[in-house]
C-alpha positions in Angstrom: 20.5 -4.0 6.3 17.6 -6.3 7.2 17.8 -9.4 8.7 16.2 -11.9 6.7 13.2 -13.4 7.8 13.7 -17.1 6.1 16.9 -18.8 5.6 17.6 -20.0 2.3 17.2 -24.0 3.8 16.8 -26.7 0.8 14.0 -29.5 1.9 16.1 -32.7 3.6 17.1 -34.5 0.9 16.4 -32.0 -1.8 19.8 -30.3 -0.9 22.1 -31.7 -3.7 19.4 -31.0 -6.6 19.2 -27.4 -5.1 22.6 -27.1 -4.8 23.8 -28.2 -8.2 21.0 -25.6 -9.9 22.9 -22.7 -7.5 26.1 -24.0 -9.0 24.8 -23.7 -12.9 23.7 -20.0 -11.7 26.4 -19.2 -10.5 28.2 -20.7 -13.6 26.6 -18.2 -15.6 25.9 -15.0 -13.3 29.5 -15.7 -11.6 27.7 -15.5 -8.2 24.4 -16.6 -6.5 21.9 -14.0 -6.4 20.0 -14.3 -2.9 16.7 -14.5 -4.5 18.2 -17.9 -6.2 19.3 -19.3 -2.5 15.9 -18.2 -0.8 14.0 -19.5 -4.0 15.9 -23.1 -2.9 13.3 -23.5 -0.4 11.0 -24.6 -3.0 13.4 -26.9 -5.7 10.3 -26.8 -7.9 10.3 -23.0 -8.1 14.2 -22.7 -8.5 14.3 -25.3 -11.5 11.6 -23.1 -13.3 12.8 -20.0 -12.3 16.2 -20.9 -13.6 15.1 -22.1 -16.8 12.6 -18.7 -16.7 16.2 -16.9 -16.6 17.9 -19.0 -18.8 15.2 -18.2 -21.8 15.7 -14.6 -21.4 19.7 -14.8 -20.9 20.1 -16.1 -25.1 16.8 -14.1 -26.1 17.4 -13.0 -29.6 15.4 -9.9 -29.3 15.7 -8.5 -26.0 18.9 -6.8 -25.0 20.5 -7.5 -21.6 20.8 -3.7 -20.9 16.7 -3.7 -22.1 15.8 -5.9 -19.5 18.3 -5.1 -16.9 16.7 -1.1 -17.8 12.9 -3.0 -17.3 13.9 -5.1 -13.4 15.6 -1.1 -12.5 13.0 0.7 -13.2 10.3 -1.3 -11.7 12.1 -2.0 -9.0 13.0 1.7 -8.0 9.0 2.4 -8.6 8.6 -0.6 -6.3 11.2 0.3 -3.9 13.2 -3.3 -4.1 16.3 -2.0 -2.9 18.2 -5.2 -3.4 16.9 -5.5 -7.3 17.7 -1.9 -7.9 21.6 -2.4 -6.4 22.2 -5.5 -8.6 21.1 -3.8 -11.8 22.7 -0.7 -11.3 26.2 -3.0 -11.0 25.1 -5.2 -13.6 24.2 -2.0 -16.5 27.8 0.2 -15.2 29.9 -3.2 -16.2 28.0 -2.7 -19.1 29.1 0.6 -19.8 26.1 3.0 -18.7 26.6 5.6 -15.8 25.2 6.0 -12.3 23.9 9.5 -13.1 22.4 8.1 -16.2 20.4 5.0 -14.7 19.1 7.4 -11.7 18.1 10.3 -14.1 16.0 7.5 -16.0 14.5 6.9 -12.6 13.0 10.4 -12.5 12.0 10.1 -16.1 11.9 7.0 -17.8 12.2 8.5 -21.2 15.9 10.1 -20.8 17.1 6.1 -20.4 20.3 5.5 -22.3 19.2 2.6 -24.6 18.8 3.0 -28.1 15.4 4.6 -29.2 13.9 1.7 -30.9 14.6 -0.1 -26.6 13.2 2.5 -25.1 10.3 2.5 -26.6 9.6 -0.8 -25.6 10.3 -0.5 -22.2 8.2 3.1 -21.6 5.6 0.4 -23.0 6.5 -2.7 -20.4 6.7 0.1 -17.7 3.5 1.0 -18.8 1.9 -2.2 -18.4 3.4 -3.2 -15.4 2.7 -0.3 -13.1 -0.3 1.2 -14.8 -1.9 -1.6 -16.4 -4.9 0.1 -17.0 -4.2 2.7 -19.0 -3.0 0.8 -21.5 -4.7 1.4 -25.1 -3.9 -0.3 -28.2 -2.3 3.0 -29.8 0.4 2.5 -27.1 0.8 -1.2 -29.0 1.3 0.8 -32.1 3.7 3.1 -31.2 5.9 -0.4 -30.3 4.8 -1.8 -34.1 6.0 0.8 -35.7 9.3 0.7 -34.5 9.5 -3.0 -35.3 8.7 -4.9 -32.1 6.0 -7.8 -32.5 3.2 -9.0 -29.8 5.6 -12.0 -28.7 8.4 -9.3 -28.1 5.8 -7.0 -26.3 4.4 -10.3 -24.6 7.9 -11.7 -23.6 9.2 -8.4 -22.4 6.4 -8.0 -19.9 6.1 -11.6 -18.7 10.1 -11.0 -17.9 9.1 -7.9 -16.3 6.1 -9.0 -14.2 7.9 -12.4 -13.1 10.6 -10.3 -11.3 8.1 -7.7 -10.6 7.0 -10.4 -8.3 11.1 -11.8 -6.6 10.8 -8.1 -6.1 7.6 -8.4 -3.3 8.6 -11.5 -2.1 12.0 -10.1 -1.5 10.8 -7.0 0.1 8.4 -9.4 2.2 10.9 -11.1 3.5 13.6 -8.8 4.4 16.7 -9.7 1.6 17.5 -5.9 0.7 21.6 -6.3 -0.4 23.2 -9.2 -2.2 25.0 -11.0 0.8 21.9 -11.1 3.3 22.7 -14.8 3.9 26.3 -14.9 4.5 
């Protein structure tokens, strides 16, 4: 493991603010992700990237195991160890299989998500790490099995956004949940 190259240091006098968002995190997640603590070195970025989470955590459309499946896989591609460790744990207490989740990394299609998910996310994958090749038959393909331009939209904003806590986390060294303890 890496030895981080920023510690997760709130601003003087910003500590309690950062602090009681970790806390509602943790409240939710039942631990404090390390992109959350080095993201408290910016309480501005925290507070939105919480409430960024928090959207996604009640969506009424997009699955847990869908978006956990849309971080893995574009992480892996990305090489983020530390977001492809935490998904892995969060989708087997969900009831999917090791074997499973790295088969999918091979080929994306052989995901275990229902087939109405998976379409979706061979889209998102798509759009994320082969943006131009998209064509608007690949948007049909995802009509047709019921999914709308918000869920599209929404599903690769979600995707893109932790496309991005997976660069900064490679940047600066936080591969394994624990790198600040």
């Amino acid at each position: 493991m890496n030895t981080p190259l920023m510690k997760p240091i709130p601003p003087k006098g910003e500590e309690e603010t950062v602090n009681n968002m970790l806390a509602s995190a943790e409240e939710i997640m039942g631990f404090i992700p390390d992109p959350l603590q080095l993201m408290g070195v910016s309480p501005p970025i925290l507070g939105e990237f919480t409430e960024f989470l928090g959207q996604y955590e009640s969506h009424p459309r997009l699955s847990s195991n869908l978006l956990a499946m849309m971080r893995y896989l574009v992480a892996a591609k990305n090489e983020c160890s530390y977001c492809v460790t935490t998904s892995e744990g969060m989708m087997i207490e969900n009831g999917m299989e090791l074997d499973d989740l790295r088969k999918a990394q091979e080929d994306p299609s052989t995901t275990p998500l229902p087939e109405k998910e998976k379409i979706l996310l061979l889209l998102i994958l798509k759009i994320v790490l082969n943006s131009d090749k998209v064509e608007h038959t690949d948007l049909e393909v995802a009509y047709k099995k019921g999914w709308t331009d918000r869920d599209i939209y929404e599903a690769a904003n979600y995707t893109v956004r932790n496309f991005a806590v997976d660069l900064l986390l490679k940047a600066f060294k936080v591969d394994a949940q624990g790198a600040f303890d």
